[in-house]
N, C-alpha and C positions, 0 to 999 in steps of 0.2 A: 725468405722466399714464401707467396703466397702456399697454403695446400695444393698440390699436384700431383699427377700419376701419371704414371705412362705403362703403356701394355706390353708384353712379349710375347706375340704370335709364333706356331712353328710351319713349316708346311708341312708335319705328320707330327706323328708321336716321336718319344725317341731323338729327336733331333736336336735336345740340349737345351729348350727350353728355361727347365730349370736350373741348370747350373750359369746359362746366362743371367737368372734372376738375381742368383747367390751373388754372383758375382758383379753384378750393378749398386746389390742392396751395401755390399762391404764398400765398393767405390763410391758412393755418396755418403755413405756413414765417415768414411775418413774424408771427405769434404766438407763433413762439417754440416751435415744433415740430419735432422732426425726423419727415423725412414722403416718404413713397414714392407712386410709381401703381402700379397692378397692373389689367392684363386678361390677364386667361386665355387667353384664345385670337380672334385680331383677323384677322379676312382683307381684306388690303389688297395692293395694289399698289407702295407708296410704306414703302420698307425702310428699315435704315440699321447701319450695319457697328460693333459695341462694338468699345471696347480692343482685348478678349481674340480678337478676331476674329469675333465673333458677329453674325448678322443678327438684326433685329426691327425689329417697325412703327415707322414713322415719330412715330405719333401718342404713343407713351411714351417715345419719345425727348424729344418736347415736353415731356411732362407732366415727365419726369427735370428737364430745363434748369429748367423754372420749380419744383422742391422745392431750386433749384442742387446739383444732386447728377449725377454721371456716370451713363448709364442702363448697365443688364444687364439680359443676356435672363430674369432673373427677371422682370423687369417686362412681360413678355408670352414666358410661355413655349412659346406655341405660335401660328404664324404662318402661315396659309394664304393662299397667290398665287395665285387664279386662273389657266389656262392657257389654259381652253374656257369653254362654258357648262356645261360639266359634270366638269371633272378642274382639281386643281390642284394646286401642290407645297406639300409641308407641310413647313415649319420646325419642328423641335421642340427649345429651349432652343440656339438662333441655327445647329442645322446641320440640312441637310436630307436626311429619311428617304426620301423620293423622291415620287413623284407617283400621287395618289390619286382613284378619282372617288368620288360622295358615300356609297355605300352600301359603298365599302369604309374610308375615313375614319370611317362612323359606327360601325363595327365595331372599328374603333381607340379611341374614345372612353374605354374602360372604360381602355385602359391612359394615355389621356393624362389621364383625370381625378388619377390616383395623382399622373402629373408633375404638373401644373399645383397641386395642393396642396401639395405640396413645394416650389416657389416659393414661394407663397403665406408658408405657414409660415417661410420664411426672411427673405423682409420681415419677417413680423410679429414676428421674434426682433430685426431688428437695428434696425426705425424703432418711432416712438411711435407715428405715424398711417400706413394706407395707403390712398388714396384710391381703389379700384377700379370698373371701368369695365364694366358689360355690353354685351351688341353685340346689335342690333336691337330688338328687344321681351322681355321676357323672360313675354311670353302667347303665344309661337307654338307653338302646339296638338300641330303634328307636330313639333319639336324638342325640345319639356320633357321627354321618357321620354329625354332622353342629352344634357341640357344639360350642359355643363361652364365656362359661363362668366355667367349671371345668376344667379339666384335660390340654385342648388346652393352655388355658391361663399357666394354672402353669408351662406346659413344654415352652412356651414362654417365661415366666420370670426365665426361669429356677430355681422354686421353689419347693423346697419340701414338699410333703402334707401329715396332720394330718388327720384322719376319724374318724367321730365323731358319737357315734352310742346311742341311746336315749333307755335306760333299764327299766325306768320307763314303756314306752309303751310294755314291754314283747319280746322275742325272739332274744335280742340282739344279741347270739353268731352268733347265724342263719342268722341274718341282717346283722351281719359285715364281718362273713367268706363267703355268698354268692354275696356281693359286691365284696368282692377282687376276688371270683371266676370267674367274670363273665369281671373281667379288662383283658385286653393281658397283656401277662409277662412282658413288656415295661412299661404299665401302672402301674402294679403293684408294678415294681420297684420305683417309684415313690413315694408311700406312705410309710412314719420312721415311724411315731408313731399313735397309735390308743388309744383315749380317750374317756371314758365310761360316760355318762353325767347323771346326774338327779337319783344318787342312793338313795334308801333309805335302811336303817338298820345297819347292822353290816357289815364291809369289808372283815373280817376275812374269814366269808362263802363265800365269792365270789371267793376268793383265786385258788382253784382246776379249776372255770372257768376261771380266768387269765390264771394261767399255760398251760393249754390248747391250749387256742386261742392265746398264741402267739408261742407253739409249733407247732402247727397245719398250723398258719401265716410265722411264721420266722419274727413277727414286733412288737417289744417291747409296750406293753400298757403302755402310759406315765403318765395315772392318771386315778383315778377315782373320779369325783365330785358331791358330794354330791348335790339334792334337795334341793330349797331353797325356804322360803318365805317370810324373810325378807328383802329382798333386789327390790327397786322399779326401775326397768331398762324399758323403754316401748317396746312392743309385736312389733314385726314386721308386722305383718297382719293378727289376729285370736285374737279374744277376747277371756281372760282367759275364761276357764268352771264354774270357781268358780262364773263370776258374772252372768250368768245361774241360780243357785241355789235359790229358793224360800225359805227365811228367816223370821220367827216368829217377825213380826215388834211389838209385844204386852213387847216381851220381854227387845226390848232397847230402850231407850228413842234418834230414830233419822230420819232426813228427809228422803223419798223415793224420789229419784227422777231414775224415769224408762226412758233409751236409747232405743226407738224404734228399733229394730237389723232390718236393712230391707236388702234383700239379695245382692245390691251392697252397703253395706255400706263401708264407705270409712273414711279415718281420727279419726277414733274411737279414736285416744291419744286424743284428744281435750279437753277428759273426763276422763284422768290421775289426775287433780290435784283433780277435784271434788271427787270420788271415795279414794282419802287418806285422806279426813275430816274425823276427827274424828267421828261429829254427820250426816254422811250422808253414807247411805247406796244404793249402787246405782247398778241398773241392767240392764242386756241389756234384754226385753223380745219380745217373738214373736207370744203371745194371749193375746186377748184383754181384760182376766180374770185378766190378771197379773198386768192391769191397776188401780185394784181397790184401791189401798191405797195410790197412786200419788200424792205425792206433786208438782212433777213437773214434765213435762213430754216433752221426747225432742226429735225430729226426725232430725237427723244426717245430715251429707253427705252423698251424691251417687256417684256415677258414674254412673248412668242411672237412672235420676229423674222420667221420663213419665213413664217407667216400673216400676218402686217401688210405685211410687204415683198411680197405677193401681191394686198394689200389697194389699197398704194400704185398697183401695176400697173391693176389694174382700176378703180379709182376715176377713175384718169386725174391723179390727184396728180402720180408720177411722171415722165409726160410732160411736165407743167406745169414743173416744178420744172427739168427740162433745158431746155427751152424760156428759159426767163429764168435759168440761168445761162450759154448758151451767148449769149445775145441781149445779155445786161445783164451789163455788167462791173464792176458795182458792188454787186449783191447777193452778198453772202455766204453761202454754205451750211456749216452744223457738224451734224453727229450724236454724238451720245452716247449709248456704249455699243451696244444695238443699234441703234440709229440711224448708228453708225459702222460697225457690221457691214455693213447695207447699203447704205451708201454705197461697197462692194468691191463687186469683178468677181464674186465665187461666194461662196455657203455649202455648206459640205458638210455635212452631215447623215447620215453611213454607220451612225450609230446608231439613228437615226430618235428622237431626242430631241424634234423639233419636227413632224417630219414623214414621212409615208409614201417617198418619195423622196430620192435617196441626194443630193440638191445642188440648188440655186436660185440661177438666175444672180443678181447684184445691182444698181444702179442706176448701174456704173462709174463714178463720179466720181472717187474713188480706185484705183489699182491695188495692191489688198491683196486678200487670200483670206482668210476664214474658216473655222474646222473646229470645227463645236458637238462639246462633247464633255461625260457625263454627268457628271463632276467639275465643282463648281462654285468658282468662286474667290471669296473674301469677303475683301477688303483695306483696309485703313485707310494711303492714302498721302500722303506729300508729292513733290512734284515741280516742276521748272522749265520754263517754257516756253519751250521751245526758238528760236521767234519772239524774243520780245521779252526774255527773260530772268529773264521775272516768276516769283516762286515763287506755288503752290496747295497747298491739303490737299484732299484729299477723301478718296472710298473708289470702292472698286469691289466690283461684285456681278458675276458673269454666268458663263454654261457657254461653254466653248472659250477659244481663241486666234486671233488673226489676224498674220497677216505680210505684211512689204511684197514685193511681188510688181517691182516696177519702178521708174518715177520717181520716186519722191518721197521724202519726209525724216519722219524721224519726228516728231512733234509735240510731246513730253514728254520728259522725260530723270526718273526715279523715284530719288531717294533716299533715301528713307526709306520701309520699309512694314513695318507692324503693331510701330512703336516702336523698330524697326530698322533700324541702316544697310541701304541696298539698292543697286544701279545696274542698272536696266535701261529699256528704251526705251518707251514707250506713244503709240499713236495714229500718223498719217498726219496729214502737211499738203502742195497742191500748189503746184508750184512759184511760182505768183501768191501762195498762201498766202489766195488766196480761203474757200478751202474744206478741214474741215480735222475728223477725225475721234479720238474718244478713249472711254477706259472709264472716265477719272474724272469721279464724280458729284459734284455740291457745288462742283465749279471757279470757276463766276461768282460763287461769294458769296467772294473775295477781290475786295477794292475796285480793287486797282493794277487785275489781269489783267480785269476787267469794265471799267473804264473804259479802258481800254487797246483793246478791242475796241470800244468806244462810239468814244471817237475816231477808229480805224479809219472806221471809219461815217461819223462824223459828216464825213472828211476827201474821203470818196466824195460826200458834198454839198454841196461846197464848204462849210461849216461850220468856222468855227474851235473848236478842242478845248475842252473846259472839264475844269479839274480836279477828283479825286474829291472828293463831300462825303459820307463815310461817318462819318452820326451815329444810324445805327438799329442799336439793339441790342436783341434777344429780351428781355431786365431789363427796360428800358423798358414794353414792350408787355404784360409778366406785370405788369407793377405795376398800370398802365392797367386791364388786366382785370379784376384785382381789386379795383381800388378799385369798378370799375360793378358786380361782384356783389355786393362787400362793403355799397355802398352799398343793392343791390336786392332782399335777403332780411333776413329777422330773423334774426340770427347770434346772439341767444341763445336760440332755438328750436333752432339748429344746431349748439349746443356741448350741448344738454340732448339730442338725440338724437342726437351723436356719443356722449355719456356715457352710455346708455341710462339717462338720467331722465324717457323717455319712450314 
């Protein structure tokens, strides 16, 4: 097949865009494609460190694993992190130009459309297919005069696009015939086919509203796919609702271990593999009530430590969180990243990278200091745990350093980073080794060092250990996905308008 793309429009955010992508990129890879993702530009929270040292969204890192192909920051060459409600730092082709609010960003647009199609054009040089991805609607009224990542891009690639409208959330038809109302006829020629995501029940009754909406469209609805919950694909940047939910811990016999959700939290996959143990039940909460049955309790990633670590204070988190380690000598405490920042005596801030004032004391658990500084570090590491021995990979993101100030021992021992020998030291742990802080992301998804912390746990209550059963693999869950698309659309309606035969 010639090079081709085709686009995946949503009528909002949320509506599954991206797992539709994943699961197009694994169904043409097992057809016998070689096949890329591409979005232009993704502002998320939830990063991930290339080879070559590059940051980009989390969510094309996925879509890369299931075309089995290693992702680059081609594949979203422009990456915006939130910091406020209103500024955030822009990645452009995984390094960062610095930090923007929206009206000076959109006055950059002219020059990031140039990059962003120069990615583009280089997928479409070296794959057959690239599946690309828009981000929120591509009908929002005050954005189309400087879009650079729906509709612009597809008619640059000259691709035909899918819209993808999410029923589960209610008003579907309404969602979907008012997006194509509100495109120009140009635009709206543009979009073949329209798929219905996230159904639940019977097909049958939905019937009369197909017929409908593609009378009413004139644009063939190419499937409807079914709600799922067996299938483990990670979120793009919204933690499910389900782990929200407050659960009868009398009734199963398993660990709690509570994710502090603090409002820039960041990286939340980190806490993918923990959350599919079998004996670990695990939440994100955001009252300090929800603390009380902790096993172990963990404060994340940010993207703006001094304002969460502020957050913590006054919420009464904080307090909480001393109170049942100082009380309870069997809960555990870990932060990662800036979650380990503040778990030190200070941050200093003389740059004012995060904040109007030059330092913020920290939550002392550890006696370490931190000093934000505006260079930012992006690393792809391995390392050993200094505990127990066990080796991890991960990566690390984040601005500054921190040092041990006193008692304690470092946590990690690094040798290897960005493909090279390395040796140096990462994270705090105290002398109990209760509680214990680091910058590498990704760490629990090695099965030893996660189960190794389980048993820990599990040994705090009176539990005897059980050994790992690490049998989930990403392959898996991309094949799963695809067979329920592949099964839930007409895939020769979608090889005639991948091929514009249509």
């Amino acid at each position: 097949m010639k090079s081709t793309a085709i686009q995946i429009c949503g009528t909002g955010s949320g509506v599954g865009k991206s797992v539709i992508v994943a699961a197009l990129c694994r169904i043409f890879l097992q057809d016998g494609y070689k096949v890329a993702p591409f979005k232009a530009q993704n502002m998320a929270l939830n990063s991930y460190v290339t080879l070559d040292g590059g940051e980009m969204g989390r969510a094309q890192v996925v879509q890369a694993e299931a075309c089995g192909i290693e992702p680059t920051v081609d594949m979203n060459p422009i990456l915006i992190k939130p910091s406020s409600d209103t500024g955030a730092q822009i990645i452009v082709r995984g390094k960062p130009i610095g930090n923007m609010n929206v009206l000076k960003y959109t006055k950059y647009k002219n020059r990031g459309l140039s990059i962003v199609r120069q990615s583009l054009r280089k997928l479409l040089d070296e794959y057959e297919v690239v599946v690309m991805e828009g981000a929120g609607s591509p009908a929002e009224i005050n954005l189309k005069s400087h879009d650079i990542v729906n509709l612009k891009m597809a008619e640059y690639a000259k691709a035909p696009v899918i819209l993808v409208g999410d029923i589960d959330k209610g008003g579907v038809f309404a969602w979907i015939v008012g997006t194509l109302e509100l495109l120009t006829n140009k635009e709206r020629k543009m979009i073949k086919g329209i798929i219905i995501n996230k159904f639940r029940g019977d097909k049958t009754l939905l019937m009369p509203g197909i017929d409908y909406l593609e009378k009413r469209t004139g644009i063939k609805v190419l499937g409807i796919v079914p709600y799922y919950r067996n299938i483990n694909i990670p979120e793009e940047d919204a933690v499910p609702l389900d782990s929200f939910k407050a659960k009868d811990a009398k009734k199963e016999r398993k660990l709690n271990i509570d994710v502090i959700y603090l409002p820039h939290i960041s990286n939340f996959t980190d806490f993918d593999a923990l959350e599919r143990e079998e004996d670990v039940r695990l939440r994100y909460v955001k009252s300090p009530q929800e603390l009380d049955s902790a096993d172990m309790i963990i404060i994340p990633g940010t993207k703006n430590t001094i304002s969460d670590l502020k957050y913590l204070k006054k919420s009464g988190l904080a307090k909480k969180v001393e109170s049942i380690i100082n009380s309870n000598k069997k809960t555990s405490l870990a932060g990662i990243c800036g979650g380990y920042q503040m778990l030190g005596s200070k941050i200093f801030d003389k740059d004012g990278l995060e904040s109007k004032g030059s330092e913020e004391e920290g939550l002392k658990f550890l006696p370490v200091e931190t000093s934000l500084k505006n260079e930012k570090t992006i690393l792809r590491v391995k390392a050993k745990n200094l505990s127990s021995g066990i080796e991890v990979s991960g990566y690390e993101i984040h601005h500054g350093s921190t040092r041990i100030t006193g008692g304690c021992q470092p946590a990690f021992e690094v040798f290897e980073c960005n493909s090279k020998k390395a040796r140096y030291f990462d994270g705090a742990r105290s002398p109990d080794k209760r509680i214990f802080g680091t910058y590498i992301h990704g760490l629990f998804d090695a099965a030893p060092f996660r189960r190794n912390i389980l048993n820990n746990l599990r040994k705090n209550r009176g539990w005897l250990p059980v050994s790992s059963k690490e049998n989930f693999t990403l392959d898996k869950e991309f094949d799963k996905l695809a067979k329920l698309v592949r099964d839930s659309i007409d895939m020769d309606l979608l090889y005639k308008i991948l091929r514009k035969q249509i």
